[in-house]
N, C-alpha and C positions, 0 to 999 in steps of 0.2 A: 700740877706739874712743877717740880723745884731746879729750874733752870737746865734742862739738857736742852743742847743741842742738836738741831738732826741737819739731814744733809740736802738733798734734791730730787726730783723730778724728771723723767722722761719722758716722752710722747712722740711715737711716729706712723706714720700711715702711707699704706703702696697701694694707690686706684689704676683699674684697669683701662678707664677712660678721664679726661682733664675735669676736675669740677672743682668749686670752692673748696678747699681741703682747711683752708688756714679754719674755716670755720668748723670743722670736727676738731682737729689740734686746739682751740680755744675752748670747747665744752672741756674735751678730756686733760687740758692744763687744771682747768677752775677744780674737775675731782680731784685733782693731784695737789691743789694748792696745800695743804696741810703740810705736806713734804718740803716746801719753800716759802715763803714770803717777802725773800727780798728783790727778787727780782726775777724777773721771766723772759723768754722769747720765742719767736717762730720763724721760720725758714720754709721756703716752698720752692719747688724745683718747676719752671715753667721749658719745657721743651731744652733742657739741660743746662737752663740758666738758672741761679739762685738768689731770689731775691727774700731781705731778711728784713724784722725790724724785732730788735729789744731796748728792754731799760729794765730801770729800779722801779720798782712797786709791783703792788698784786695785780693779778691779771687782767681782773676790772677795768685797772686803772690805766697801766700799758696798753690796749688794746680796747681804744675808743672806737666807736663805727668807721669811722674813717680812717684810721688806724688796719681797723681788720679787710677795710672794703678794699685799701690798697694793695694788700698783695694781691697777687694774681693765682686764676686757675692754673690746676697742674695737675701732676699726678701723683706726685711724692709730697710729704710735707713731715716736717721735726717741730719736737717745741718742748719746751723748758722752764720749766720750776727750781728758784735758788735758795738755799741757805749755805752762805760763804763758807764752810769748811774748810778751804784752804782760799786766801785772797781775799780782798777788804771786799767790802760792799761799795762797787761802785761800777756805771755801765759799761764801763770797759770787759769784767768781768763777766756778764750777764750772756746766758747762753741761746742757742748754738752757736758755735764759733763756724764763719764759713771762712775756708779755703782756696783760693786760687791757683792753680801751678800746672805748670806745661802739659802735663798729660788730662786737665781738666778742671773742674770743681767741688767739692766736698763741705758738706754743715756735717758738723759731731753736736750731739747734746750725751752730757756724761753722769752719773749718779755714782758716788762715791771718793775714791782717795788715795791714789798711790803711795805706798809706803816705802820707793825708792824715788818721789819723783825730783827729788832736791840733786840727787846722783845725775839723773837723767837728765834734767835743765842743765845742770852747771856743763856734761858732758857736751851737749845742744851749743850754747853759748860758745866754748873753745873752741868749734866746730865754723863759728859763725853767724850762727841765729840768732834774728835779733824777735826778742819776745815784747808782743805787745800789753799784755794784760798779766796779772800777778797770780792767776789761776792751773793747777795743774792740767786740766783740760789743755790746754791749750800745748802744754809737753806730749799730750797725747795725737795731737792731731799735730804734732810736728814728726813725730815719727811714723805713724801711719802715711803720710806723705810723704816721706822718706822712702820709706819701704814700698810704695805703689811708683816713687821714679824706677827701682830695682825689677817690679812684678809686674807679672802682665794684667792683672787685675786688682780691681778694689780689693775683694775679699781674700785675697792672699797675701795683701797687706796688709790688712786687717791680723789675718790670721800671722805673721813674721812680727807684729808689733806686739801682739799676746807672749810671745815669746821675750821680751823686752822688758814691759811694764810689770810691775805686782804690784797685788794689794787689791783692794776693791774697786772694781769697773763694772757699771753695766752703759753699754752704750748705745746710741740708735747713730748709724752713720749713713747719711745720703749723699750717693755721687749722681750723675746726671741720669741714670737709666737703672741703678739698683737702691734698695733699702735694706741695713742689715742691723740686726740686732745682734747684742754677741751680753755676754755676761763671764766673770771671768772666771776661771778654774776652782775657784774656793766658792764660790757662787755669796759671795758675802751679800749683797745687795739683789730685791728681788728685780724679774721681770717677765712679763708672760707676754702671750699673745694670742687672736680672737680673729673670726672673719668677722665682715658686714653683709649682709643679703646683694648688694650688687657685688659681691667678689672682689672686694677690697682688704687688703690685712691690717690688721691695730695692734702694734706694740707697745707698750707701755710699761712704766712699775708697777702696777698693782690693779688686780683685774677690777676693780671701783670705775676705775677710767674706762675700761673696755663696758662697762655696764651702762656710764655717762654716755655713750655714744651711742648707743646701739647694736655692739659688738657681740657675736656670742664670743665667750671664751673658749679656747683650745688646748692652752696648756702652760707650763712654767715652761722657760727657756731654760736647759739643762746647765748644771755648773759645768764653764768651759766650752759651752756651743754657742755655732754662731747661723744665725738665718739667714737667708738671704730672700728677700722678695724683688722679683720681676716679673717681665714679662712673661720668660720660662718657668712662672711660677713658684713656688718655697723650697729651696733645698736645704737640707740642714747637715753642716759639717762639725765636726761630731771629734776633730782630730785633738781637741786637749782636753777632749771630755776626761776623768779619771785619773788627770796628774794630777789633780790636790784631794786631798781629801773634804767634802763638804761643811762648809762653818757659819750657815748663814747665822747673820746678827738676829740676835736672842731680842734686842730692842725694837726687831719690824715688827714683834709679836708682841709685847709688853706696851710700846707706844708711837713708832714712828707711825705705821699701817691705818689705814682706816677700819673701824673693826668689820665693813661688811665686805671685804678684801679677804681672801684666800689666797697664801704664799707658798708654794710646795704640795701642797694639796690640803694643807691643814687651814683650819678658818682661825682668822685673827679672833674675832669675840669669844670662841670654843678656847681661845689659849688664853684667853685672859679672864675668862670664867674659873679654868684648870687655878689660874694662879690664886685667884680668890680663896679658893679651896683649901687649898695649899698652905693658905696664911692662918684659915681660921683655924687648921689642922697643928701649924708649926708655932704658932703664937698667939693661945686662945687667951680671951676677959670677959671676963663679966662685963655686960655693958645692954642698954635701952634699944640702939638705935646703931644703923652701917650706913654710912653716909661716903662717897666717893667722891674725887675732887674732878669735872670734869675737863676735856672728855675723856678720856682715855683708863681714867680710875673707877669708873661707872663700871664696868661691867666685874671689875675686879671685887667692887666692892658687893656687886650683886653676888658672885661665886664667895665671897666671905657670909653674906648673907646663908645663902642656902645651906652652908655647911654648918655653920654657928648654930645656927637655927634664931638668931638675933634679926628683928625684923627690918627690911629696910627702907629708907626713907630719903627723901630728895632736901638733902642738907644745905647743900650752895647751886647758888644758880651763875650762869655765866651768862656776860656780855658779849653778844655774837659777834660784836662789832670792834673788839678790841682783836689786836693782832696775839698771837701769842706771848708770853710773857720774855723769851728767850729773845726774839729779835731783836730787844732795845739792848743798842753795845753798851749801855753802859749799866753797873748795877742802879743808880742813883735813877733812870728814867725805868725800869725794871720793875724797883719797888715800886712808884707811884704808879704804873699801869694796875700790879696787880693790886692794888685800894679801888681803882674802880671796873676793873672784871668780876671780878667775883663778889657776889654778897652771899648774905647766910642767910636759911629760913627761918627765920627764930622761932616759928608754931614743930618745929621738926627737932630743935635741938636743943631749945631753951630748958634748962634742970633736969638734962639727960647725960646719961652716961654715952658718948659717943665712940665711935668707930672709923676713925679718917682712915680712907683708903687711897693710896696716890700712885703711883707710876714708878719714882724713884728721888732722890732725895743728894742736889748736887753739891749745893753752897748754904742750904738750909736755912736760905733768906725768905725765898719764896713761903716753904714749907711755915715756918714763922710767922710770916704774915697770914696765912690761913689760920694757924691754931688763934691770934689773937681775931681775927674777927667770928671764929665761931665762941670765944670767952667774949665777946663783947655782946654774943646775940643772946648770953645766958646758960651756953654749954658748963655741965657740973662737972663731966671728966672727961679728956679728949684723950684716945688712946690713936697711937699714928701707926697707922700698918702701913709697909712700904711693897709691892709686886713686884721689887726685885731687891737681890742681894745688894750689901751695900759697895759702890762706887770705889777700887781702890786705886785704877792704875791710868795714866791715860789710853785712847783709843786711839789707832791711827786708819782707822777703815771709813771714815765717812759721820762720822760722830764729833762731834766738837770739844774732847774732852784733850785739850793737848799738853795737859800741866794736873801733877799734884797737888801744885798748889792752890786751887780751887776746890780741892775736893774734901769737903768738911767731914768723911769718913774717915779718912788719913789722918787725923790729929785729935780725935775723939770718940771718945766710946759710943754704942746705942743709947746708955743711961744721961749721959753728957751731951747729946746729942738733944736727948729729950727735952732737956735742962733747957739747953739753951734756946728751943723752941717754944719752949712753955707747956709743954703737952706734959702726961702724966704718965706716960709708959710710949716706948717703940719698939717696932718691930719690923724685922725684913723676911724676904722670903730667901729661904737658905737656898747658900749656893749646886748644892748637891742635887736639889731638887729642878734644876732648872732644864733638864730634860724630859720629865713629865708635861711640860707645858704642850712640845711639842710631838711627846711621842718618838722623839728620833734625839741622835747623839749628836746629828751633824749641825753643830751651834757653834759659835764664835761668842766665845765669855769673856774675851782674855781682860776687860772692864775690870774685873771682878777680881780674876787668876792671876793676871801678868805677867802667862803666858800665853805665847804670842804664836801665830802659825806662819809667818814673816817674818824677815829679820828686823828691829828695831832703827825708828831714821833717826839719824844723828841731827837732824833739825827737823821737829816736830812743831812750832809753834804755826799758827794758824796764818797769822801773819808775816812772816819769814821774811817772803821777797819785797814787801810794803820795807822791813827792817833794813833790809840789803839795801833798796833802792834810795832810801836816808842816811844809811850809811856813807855810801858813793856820791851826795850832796853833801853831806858836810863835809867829805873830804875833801872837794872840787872847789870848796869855798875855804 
């Protein structure tokens, strides 16, 4: 993996009687961890009180026994998996954000990225609102609170703040006596949900977690719908189903997903087997050995395997214990992570012609440091096949790509690319082919295209309101 970004985690659960909940939310956070790792939290609705605890670190580590013993039985319960996508890493940030306001209480945990929400705050702000944390979540649960002082209910809050926001949302929202899931009209980011044998419901991103727990699965939550669990059971309003056309991101299938996760009805490891195929199809060599960089390039490099007919072999091994390599904000603690994640097999690659197969290729630091420790293990030729097209435009959905200027496809060719990797040939997987993977049209490339199915924010950086808020200090000084 050569530096992407991904985004976050959801988790919520509706019992029909009060029991430990925070302790299902804490199994099905840890399946979802991969989706986050800077920070997490939980929220638990105790007879229509909301008592929460988050911070920065993996779940593990947030939620020590005593930690989890504190919150109390309920019936409702939310929880959250971070990667900063928009706001710094820090526990201000860290979700579910809960809610206070005259008509009640409310936790939001949110997965992706408005791509109006700089419009939306600054309009908030004029208005009055004083915001606590530097995350767009939290523009979201200010207008849904807005809108539920207007409504006679949560979910027609809910449902008037859909009308509001764009760009990638899936949410789980609990107020004192409902749970809702909603996913937003583009269905950019996934979410399903699953019963439990006591007649509990499980929503989540990615049905791994509903499997963590015990859940069976039931279904994807449709683009644009929103559930509602109560006492009266699940009803599902259906009312902005079909204003967007569908775009889920092409990247839950290539790498964010866990591959034993199924999004839309399609399996994640079945699309990144396809893309394997694909490669060895689109950009064949001569070569010994298909070696994959884990995890996420394993199965890709296995579907290049089967195609090639090139045998494959377990080239680098990873350190389970390192976090991944994206999380360290800086490039300089990035590099020295990735020197002790990963090593090379040298009985696997040593005076072979190899086959590196990866995910995608951002700043091609990372990618760089791979090709030289499989040349240090003895590799004779290292060919880079990449399982997705190459990187040209930022993303504004939930991805962390908020600048060209990181992006080492934008200033250099495949062959230059190689060059400067030290590998002997690259290659990506073309962009035209990127709906084979999943069988369907409804993708979000604009990575790639640079076009967009939203209108473009006029302040895209990740950071923005961290910037704003040093701004308004040095000025004040």
């Amino acid at each position: 993996m050569s530096g992407l970004h991904e985004e976050c985690g959801v988790f919520g659960i509706w019992s029909p009687v009060k029991a430990p909940l925070a302790e299902t939310v804490y199994y099905g956070l840890y399946a979802l961890q991969h989706r986050g790792q800077e920070g997490c939290g939980i929220a638990v609705c105790e007879d229509g009180v909301i008592k929460a605890h988050r911070d920065i670190g993996l779940v593990g580590e947030v939620f020590t026994p005593s930690e989890l013993g504190a919150l109390p039985r309920g019936n409702m319960a939310v929880g959250h998996v971070r990667y900063s996508t928009t706001g710094g890493n820090e526990r201000r940030n860290c979700q579910p954000i809960v809610v206070n306001h005259m008509k009640g209480r409310m936790a939001l945990a949110h997965n992706g990225n408005l791509s109006n929400a700089a419009e939306l705050r600054a309009e908030l702000e004029m208005s009055g609102a004083i915001f606590h944390t530097t995350s767009d979540t939290e523009t979201i649960a200010y207008i849904i609170t807005k809108q539920r002082l207007r409504t006679g209910s949560i979910e027609e809050a809910v449902s008037a703040a859909m009308r509001v926001i764009e760009g990638a949302y899936s949410l789980v929202v609990m107020s004192p006596t409902k749970l809702i899931a909603v996913r937003d009209p583009f269905g950019f980011r996934p979410l399903c949900y699953g019963t439990l044998p006591d007649g509990s419901y499980v929503t989540a991103s990615e049905s791994c977690a509903l499997t963590a727990v015990g859940a069976e699965f039931v279904r994807d939550i449709e683009p644009g719908e929103m559930l509602v669990f109560s006492r009266e059971g699940i009803r599902s309003d259906r009312t902005h189903c079909g204003e967007k056309r569908r775009r889920c991101c092409i990247f839950e299938y290539i790498y964010f997903a866990r591959p034993d996760s199924v999004i839309d009805g399609v399996s994640v490891h079945e699309a990144r087997l396809r893309a394997g195929r694909i490669l060895a199809e689109s950009c064949p060599v001569d070569a010994d050995v298909v070696i994959g960089v884990p995890d996420s390039g394993l199965d890709a490099a296995l579907g290049f395997s089967q195609a090639s007919g090139i045998p494959y072999g377990i080239g680098l091994i990873k350190n389970k214990y390192i976090a991944r390599t994206f999380i360290s904000p800086t490039q300089s603690s990035r590099t020295d992570k990735v020197r002790i994640k990963l090593s090379a097999v040298a009985k696997t690659v040593k005076g072979k012609r190899v086959v590196l197969v990866d995910d995608s290729i951002v700043r091609g630091t990372t990618g760089g440091r791979i090709v030289a420790i499989l040349r240090e293990a003895g590799a004779k030729e290292i060919h880079f096949r990449v399982s997705a097209p190459p990187f040209l435009h930022p993303c504004y959905y939930g991805t962390d790509i908020d600048s060209e200027d990181c992006l080492i496809a934008c200033r250099h060719t495949p062959q230059e690319i190689a060059e400067l990797m030290g590998a002997d040939s690259l290659g990506y997987l073309p962009v035209e082919k990127l709906s084979e993977l999943t069988g369907t049209g409804g993708i979000c490339r604009s990575c790639f295209t640079g076009s967009y199915p939203t209108a473009v924010p006029k302040e895209a950086h990740k950071d923005k309101y961290e910037m704003k808020i040093k701004e308004q200090d040095n000025a004040d000084t």
